[in-house]
C-alpha positions as CSV (number, residue, x, y, z in Angstrom):
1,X,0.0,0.0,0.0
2,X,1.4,3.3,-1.2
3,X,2.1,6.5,0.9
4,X,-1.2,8.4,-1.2
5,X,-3.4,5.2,0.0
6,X,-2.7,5.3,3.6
7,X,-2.8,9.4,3.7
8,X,-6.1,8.8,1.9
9,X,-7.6,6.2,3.9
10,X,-6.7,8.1,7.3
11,X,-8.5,11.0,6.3
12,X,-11.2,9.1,5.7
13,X,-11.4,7.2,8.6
14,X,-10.9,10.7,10.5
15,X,-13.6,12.1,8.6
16,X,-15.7,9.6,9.6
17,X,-15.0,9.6,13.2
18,X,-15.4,13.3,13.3
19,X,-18.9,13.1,11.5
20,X,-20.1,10.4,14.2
21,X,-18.6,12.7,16.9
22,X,-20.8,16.0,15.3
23,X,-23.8,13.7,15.3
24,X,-23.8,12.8,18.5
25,X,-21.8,15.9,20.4
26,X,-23.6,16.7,23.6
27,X,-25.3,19.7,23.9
28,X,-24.0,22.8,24.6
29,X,-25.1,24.7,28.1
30,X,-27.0,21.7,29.3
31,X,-29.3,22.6,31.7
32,X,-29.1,21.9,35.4
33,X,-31.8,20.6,38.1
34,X,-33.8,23.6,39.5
35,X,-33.2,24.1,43.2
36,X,-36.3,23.5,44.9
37,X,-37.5,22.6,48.4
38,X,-38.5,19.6,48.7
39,X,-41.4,18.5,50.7
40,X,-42.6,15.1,52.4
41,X,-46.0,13.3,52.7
42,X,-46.1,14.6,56.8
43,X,-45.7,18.7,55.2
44,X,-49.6,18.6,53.8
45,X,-52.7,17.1,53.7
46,X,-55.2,15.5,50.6
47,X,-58.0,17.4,49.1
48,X,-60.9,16.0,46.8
49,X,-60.6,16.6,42.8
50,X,-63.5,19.4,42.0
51,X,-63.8,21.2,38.9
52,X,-60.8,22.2,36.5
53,X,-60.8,25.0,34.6
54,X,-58.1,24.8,32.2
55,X,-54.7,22.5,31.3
56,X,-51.5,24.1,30.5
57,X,-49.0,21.4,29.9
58,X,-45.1,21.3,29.1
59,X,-42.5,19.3,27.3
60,X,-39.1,19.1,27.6
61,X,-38.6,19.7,31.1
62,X,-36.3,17.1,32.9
63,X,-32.3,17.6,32.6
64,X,-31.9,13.8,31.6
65,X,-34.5,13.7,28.9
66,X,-33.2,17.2,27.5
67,X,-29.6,15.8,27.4
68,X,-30.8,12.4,25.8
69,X,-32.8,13.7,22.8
70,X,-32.4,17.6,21.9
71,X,-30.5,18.2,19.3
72,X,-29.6,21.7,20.8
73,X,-30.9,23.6,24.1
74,X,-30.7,27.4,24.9
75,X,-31.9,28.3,28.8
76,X,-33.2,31.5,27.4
77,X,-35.7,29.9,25.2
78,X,-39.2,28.7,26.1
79,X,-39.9,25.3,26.9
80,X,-42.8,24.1,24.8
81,X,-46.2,24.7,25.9
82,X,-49.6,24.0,24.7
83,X,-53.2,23.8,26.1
84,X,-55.5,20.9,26.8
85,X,-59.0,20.5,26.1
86,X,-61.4,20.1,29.0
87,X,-63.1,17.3,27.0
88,X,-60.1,15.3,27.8
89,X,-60.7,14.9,31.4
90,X,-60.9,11.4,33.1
91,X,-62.6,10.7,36.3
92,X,-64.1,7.7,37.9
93,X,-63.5,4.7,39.6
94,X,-62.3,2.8,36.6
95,X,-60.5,4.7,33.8
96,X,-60.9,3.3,30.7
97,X,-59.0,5.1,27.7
98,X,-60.7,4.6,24.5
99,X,-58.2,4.2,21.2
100,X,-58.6,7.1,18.9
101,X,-60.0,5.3,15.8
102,X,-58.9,6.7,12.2
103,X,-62.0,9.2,11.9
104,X,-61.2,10.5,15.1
105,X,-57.6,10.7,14.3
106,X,-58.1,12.4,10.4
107,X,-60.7,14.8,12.4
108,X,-58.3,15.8,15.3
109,X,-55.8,16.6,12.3
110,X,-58.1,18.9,10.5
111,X,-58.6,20.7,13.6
112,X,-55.3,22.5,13.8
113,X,-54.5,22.2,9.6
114,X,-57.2,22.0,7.2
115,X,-56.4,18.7,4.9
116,X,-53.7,17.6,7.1
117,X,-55.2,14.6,7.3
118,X,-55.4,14.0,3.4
119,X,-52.3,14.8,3.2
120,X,-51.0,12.5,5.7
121,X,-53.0,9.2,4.9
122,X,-51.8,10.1,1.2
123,X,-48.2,9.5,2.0
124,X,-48.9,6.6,4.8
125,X,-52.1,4.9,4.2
126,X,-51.8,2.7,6.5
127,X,-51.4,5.5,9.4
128,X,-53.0,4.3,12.7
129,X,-52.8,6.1,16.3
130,X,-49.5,6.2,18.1
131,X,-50.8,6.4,21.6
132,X,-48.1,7.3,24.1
133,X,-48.2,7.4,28.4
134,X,-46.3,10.3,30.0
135,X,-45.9,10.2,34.0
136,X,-45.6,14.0,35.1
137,X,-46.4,16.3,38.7
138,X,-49.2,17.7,38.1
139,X,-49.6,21.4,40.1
140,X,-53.3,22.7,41.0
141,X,-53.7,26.4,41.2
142,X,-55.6,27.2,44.8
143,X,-56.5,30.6,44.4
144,X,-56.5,33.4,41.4
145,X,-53.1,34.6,40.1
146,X,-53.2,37.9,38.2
147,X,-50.3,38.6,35.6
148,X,-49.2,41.7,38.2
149,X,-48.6,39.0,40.9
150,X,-46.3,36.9,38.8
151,X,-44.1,40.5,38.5
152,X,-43.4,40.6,42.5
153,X,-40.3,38.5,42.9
154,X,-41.5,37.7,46.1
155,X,-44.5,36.6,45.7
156,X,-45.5,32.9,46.1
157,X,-48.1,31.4,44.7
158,X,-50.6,28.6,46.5
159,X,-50.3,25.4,44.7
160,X,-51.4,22.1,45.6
161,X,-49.6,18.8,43.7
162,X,-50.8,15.5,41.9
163,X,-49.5,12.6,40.0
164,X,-50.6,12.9,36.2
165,X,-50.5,10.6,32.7
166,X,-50.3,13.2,29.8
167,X,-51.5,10.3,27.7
168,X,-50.6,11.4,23.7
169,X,-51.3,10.3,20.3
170,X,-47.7,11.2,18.6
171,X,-48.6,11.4,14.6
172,X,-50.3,14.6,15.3
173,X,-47.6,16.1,17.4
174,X,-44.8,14.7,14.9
175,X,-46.9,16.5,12.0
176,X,-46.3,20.1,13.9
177,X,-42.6,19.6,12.7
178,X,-41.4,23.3,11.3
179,X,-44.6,25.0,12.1
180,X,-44.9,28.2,13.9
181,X,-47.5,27.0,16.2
182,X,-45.4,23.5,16.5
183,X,-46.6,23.0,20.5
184,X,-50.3,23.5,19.4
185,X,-50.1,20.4,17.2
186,X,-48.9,19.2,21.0
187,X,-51.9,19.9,22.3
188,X,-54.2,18.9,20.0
189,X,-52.4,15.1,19.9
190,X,-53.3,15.3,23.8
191,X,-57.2,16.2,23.5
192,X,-58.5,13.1,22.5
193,X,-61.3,12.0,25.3
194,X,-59.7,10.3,28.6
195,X,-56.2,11.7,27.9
196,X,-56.0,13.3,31.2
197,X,-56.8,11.0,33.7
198,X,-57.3,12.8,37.0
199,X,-56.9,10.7,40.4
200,X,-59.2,11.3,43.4
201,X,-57.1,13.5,45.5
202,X,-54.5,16.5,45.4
203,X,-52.1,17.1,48.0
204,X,-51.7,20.9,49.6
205,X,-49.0,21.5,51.7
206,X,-49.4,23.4,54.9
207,X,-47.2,26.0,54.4
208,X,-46.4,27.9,51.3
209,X,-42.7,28.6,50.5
210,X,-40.9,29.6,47.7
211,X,-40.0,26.7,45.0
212,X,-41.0,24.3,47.0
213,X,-42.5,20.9,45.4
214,X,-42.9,16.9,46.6
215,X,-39.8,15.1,45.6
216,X,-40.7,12.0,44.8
217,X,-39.6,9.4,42.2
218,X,-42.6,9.3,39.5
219,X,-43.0,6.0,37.2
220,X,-45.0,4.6,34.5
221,X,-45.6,0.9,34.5
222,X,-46.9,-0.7,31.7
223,X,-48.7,-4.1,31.9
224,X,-46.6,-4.8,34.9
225,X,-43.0,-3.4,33.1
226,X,-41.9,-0.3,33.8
227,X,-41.0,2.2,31.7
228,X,-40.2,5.7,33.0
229,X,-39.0,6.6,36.5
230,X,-37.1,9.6,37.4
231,X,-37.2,12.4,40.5
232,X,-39.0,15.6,40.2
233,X,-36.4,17.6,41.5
234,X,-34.8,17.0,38.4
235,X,-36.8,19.3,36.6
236,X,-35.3,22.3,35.3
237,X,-37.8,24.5,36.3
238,X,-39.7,25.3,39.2
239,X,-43.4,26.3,39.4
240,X,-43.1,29.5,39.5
241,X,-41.1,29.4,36.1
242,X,-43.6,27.5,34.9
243,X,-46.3,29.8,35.7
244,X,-44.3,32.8,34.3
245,X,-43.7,30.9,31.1
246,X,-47.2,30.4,30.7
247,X,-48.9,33.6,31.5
248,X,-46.2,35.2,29.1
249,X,-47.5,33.2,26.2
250,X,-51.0,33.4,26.7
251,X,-51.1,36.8,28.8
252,X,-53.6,35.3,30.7
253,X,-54.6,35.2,34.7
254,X,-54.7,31.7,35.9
255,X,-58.1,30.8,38.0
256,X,-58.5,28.9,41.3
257,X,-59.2,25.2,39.9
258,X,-56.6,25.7,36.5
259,X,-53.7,22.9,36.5
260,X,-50.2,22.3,34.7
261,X,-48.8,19.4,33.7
262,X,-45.4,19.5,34.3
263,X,-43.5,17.2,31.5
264,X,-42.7,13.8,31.5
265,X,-39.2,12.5,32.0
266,X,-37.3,10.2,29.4
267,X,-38.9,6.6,28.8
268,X,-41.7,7.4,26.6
269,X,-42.8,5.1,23.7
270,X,-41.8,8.0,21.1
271,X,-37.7,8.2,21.5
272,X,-35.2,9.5,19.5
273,X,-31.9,9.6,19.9
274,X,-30.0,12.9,19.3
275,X,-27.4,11.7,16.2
276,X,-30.9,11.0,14.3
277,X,-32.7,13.9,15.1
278,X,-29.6,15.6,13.6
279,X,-29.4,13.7,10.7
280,X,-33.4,14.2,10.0
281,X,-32.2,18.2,10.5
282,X,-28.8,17.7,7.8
283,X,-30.9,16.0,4.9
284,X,-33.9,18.5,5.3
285,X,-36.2,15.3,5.8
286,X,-39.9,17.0,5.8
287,X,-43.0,16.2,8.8
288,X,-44.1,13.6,6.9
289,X,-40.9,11.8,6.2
290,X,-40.0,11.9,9.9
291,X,-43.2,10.4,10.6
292,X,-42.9,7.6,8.0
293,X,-39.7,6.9,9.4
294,X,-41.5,6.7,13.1
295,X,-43.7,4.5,11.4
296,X,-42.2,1.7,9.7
297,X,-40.2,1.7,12.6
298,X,-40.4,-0.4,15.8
299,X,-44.0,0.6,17.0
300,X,-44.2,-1.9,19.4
301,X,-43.8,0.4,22.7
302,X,-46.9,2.4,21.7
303,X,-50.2,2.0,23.6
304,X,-52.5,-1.1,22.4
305,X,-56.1,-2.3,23.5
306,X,-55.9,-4.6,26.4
307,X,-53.0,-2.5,27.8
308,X,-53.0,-1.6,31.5
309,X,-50.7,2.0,32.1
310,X,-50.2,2.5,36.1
311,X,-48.2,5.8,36.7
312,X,-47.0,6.4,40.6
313,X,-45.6,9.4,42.5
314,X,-44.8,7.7,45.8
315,X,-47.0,8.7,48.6
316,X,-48.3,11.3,46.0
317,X,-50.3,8.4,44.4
318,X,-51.1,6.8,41.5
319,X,-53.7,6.4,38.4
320,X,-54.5,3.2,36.6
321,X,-56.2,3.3,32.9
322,X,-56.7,0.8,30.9
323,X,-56.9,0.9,27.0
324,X,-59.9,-0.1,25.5
């Protein structure tokens, strides 16, 4: 083998190495855990599920899931967040989750986009739901908060605390890929009817302080196996972020009775790691082409009939559906 060979096949090799390297580089500024304190079971007492007047939920909010999957973070952006329908709401003894069928899934599509749903059974006719669990904290708002409030640093608001499954259907949310309003797509894959199941009871601390939330360890189990499990003082923001976030979005006051789910850690059916996130992002690969690739990929994680989803938050609780 010549000198010009070997030089040759080196930079090659290099080149290659270096190009697996820029796929999967970690992030730069990853974010850190959010200092909070942490409260125990003995620091409050349970309170009855009434009425709820609206759902704010998040995504991307737990320092291992952000490292595992974004392609890129910046702390000064906006974590994704989208609103839940009302219709949504589970109660009962026994939660049964239907399946979205195809109508309601090509009708839930033409809600946010006109034709979407043409346009997506065109290119996969053989599209059917991706139903997804998410474990999260779930925060209760106990009393009106006005936009003024949220501008006193030292206020603190009264919030009670739950355990929540942000249940998801992820073709929609897939399809919001490059649009300006991608996080509404969220929330429109998450308003299907029983994808929030509520449990009986929410837990109030005695005393309110700042940043204070339960730490517990929250998991999803599914048919037994368990899938997610992480502690919520490994978010990276604390409610009062949250709440800020929100009400700077939607430049809204929150009522006594509105809740926020809080994001779900790493585990979830829908995964991607961040080296093919990037590539998607290097070859320009389109909504749809991501979501054929999702597809004709290994679906088996996803949500099926017969399919028994327990998520737990300690002492905070837990809610069991089952998919129908």
């Amino acid at each position: 083998m010549n000198t010009i060979v070997k030089i040759f096949l080196f930079l090659f090799a290099f080149a290659i190495i270096g190009f697996l390297y820029y796929l999967n580089r970690p992030i730069s500024n990853a974010p850190k855990p959010a200092k909070f304190n942490c409260l125990n079971e003995k620091d409050g007492v349970f309170f009855d599920f009434d009425s709820v007047n609206h759902i704010y939920g998040f995504g991307l909010i737990y320092q291992q899931h952000i490292v595992q999957t974004s392609a890129s973070y910046n702390a000064n952006d906006t974590p994704p967040i989208f609103k839940k329908s009302l219709n949504s709401i589970l109660q009962g003894n026994k939660m049964i989750v239907k399946m979205p069928t195809i109508e309601n899934l090509r009708n839930a599509m033409n809600t946010i986009e006109p034709g979407l749903a043409d346009l997506a059974f065109n290119n996969m006719p053989t599209l059917k739901p991706l139903v997804d669990y998410e474990v999260e904290l779930g925060i209760i708002i106990l009393e009106e908060i006005n936009l003024s409030d949220l501008k006193d640093d030292k206020f603190i608001p009264k919030l009670g605390f739950f355990i929540a499954n942000d249940v998801s259907e992820r073709s929609i949310a897939v399809l919001g890929d490059g649009k300006a309003n991608k996080f509404d797509y969220w929330g429109v894959s998450k308003d299907f009817e029983g994808f929030t199941p509520l449990p009986q009871k929410y837990w109030v601390p005695n005393q309110f302080k700042k940043d204070q939330i339960p730490c517990v360890t929250i998991q999803t189990f599914v048919n037994g196996k368990i899938r997610q499990e992480e502690k919520t003082n490994n978010m990276v923001y604390t409610p009062t972020q949250l709440l800020n976030y929100i009400s700077n979005k939607y430049q809204t006051n929150f009522e006594k009775g509105d809740i926020i789910l809080t994001g779900t850690p790493g585990g979830t059916a829908i995964h991607a790691p961040r080296w093919k996130i990037r590539i998607g992002n290097l070859i320009g690969a389109d909504r749809f082409k991501k979501l054929e690739t999702i597809v004709n990929g290994n679906t088996s994680e996803y949500l099926k009939k017969g399919d028994e989803v327990i998520v737990k938050g300690e002492w905070l609780g837990e809610i069991k559906i089952e998919m129908e």
